[in-house]
Structures are given as structure tokens and as C-alpha cells.
C-alpha positions, 0 to 999 in steps of 0.5 A: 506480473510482478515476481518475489524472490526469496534467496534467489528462488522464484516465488512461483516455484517456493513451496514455502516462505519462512517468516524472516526474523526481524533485524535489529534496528528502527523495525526491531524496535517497533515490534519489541513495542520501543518506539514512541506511541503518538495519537492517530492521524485525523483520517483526513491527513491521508484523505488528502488525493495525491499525484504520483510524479515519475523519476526526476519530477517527483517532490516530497513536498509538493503533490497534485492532486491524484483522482479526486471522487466526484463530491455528490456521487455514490462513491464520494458518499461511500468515502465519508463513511469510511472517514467517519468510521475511522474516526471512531478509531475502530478499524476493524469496524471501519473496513468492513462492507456498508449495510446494502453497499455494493462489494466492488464499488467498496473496493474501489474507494478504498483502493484509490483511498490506499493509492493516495496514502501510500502515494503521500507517505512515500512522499515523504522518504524519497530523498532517502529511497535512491539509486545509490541507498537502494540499487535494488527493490527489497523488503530486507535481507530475504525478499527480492522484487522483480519488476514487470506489467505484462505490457510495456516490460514482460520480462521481469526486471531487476532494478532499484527500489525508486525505479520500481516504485515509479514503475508500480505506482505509474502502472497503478495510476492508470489502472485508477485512472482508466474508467472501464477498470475503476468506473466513476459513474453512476450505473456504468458496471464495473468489468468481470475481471475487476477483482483480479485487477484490485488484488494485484494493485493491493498486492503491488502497494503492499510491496511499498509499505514493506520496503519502507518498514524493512529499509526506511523505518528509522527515517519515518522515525527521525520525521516522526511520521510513525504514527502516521505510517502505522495507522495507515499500514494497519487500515490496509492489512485489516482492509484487505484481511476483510476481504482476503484480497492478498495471499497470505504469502505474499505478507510474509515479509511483514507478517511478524508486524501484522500478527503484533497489529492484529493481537493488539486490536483483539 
């Protein structure tokens, strides 16, 4: 389990997180509505699997492919009606559970989808995300991550934002990749303790978009991938709102940017 800390309190012991007011800057700016508004991705762009690479062989611009479903399956099935639904640019209707569709199998596509997007776009900030730029993992000035998976680390780590993403986005992967977790097969039952597993994962891929927003924002400007990075993170929140998949506290430190998202969509 990972820990957040807020001024140096443990997260577990906070009886209450008060919503950072956002500093000025490239996030600022995006929710005073002054950045640039482009047309939304084609849904395809983020449909595009991906591979995380570990520390040291990670490339911006080259990317494996990551856990591709299996085309002719249920689950690929599942994933074109989200493509088609988000092409709609609806996406409040787009999260929502199919008609007769199993809970668990949705989540499942859908995580992977996240992972994928996630994994890509930031892919694209890498070689400003360093040692050096951020010898930390945060979400600015009040939000503190601690690295730990309860298995290779127990104890958690404080370690810079590159090596923590390595060790979230790895320790997802094979929690993706391990077939009694995510099964892939028609009539293999997904295990009893598979929504505990999903929140966690979408709690720790949270923790990348906010570390990107709080410290990265004015370089996804300067690609002009904000469209991109927008559509995505609002795809997410609407996502895991559906289905309260991450304790509201959790949100905090994006919690000013989702409520802009949400009153737009209303």
C-alpha cells in the first residue's frame, strides 16, 4: 500500500485534507479556463496499447505493445462499445455499465483501457519527469507520495517522482498481466477480491495524472497534448465517479479541477 502525505501527516491518521488552492502557473491557468480548447482526441489515439518500460529503457517515442484483448472476445467486444460511445462525446454516457454486462468484466476493460492511456501520456513528459526535476513524488506543494506494494517494498519509500512512477506503473502491469486477477477467458470468473484490487490500481494511476497536472502541465502545453491529457483525465474521473471506485479524499489534490470538469459537463 501506498502512503499520501500532507504536510508530513500520514494519510491514514488525516481526519481532514483541506483542498490545496492552486498555484499560479500553466495549472492556474487551466482552471481560470485560459489555456487554449482544441477538438477532443479520436478515441483511438489512447486506444493504442502500450508498454511500460522500467528505468533506463523507457522511451518517449517508442512504446510495445502493452495487453492487447483478445479481438473476437467479450472483452474486445466490451472495449468497441466504449470506443463508440466516447466517440459520441458523451462521457457521462460512455462510463456507464452495458445493458446485461457483467460489473467486473466492465472495470476490467476499462482499467486496462486507463493503464494504456496513462502509460502513453506519460510517455510523452518523461524527459521532463527526472531525478533532478523531481527528486520527490508529489501533486504540488502539499501532497507527498510514499512508495510501497506490500511485497518486494513493505515499508514505505520516499523516492523521486520517476522512481515511483516506475514502481506504480511495473507493480500495475503485473497485476494486468496475472490471469487469476484480470482473466481474459471466456467463463474463468474473475477472484472475490478483484474490486479491491481494480480500486487500488485506479487509485495509484490517479497519483500520475496529478503529478502531472501539479508539476508537468506547462510541458503537455508546450507539446499541446492538453487536449489530449483532458479528455483522458476527465474519461477517468467520470469513470471511477460511476462507480465510486476512489475515496473522495483521495481526489483531493485534483479535486478543484474535477468539480471545473464536472460543472462543465452538467
Amino acid at each position: 500500500m501506498s502512503y499520501l502525505h500532507a504536510k508530513g501527516t500520514a494519510w491514514r491518521r488525516a481526519q481532514r485534507v483541506v483542498v490545496q488552492s492552486c498555484d499560479p502557473g500553466a495549472l492556474g491557468q487551466l482552471l481560470l479556463g485560459k489555456t487554449t480548447t482544441r477538438a477532443a482526441p479520436d478515441p483511438h489515439l489512447h486506444r493504442t496499447a502500450t508498454r511500460y518500460h522500467p528505468s533506463g529503457s523507457r522511451s518517449s517515442k517508442t512504446f510495445k505493445p502493452k495487453k492487447n484483448i483478445p479481438e473476437g472476445s467479450h472483452q474486445y467486444e466490451l472495449l468497441k462499445h466504449a470506443e463508440a460511445t466516447l466517440g459520441s462525446g458523451n462521457l457521462r454516457q460512455a462510463v456507464m455499465l452495458p445493458e446485461g454486462e457483467d460489473l467486473n468484466e466492465w472495470i476490467a476493460v476499462n482499467t486496462v483501457d486507463f493503464f494504456n492511456q496513462i502509460n502513453m501520456l506519460y510517455g510523452t513528459i518523461t524527459e521532463f519527469c527526472t531525478e533532478a526535476s523531481c527528486p520527490v513524488m508529489s501533486a504540488g506543494p502539499r501532497y507527498e507520495y510514499h512508495w510501497a506494494d506490500g511485497t518486494n517494498i513493505k515499508k514505505p519509500i520516499k523516492c523521486s517522482a520517476p522512481k515511483y512512477i516506475d514502481y506504480l506503473m511495473t507493480w500495475v502491469q503485473d497485476q494486468l498481466d496475472d490471469e487469476t486477477l484480470f482473466p481474459s477467458k471466456i467463463g474463468v470468473p474473475f477472484p472475490k477480491n478483484f474490486m479491491s484490487v481494480a480500486k487500488t490500481i485506479l487509485k495509484r494511476l490517479f497519483r500520475v495524472y496529478a503529478h502531472i497536472y501539479h508539476q508537468h502541465f506547462d510541458s503537455v502545453m508546450r507539446l499541446q497534448e492538453e487536449a489530449h491529457l483532458n479528455t483522458s483525465f476527465k474519461h477517468f474521473i467520470f469513470f471511477v465517479q460511476e462507480f465510486n471506485l476512489i475515496d473522495r479524499r483521495e481526489l483531493a489534490p485534483l479535486q478543484e479541477l474535477i468539480e471545473k470538469l464536472g460543472s462543465k459537463d452538467r
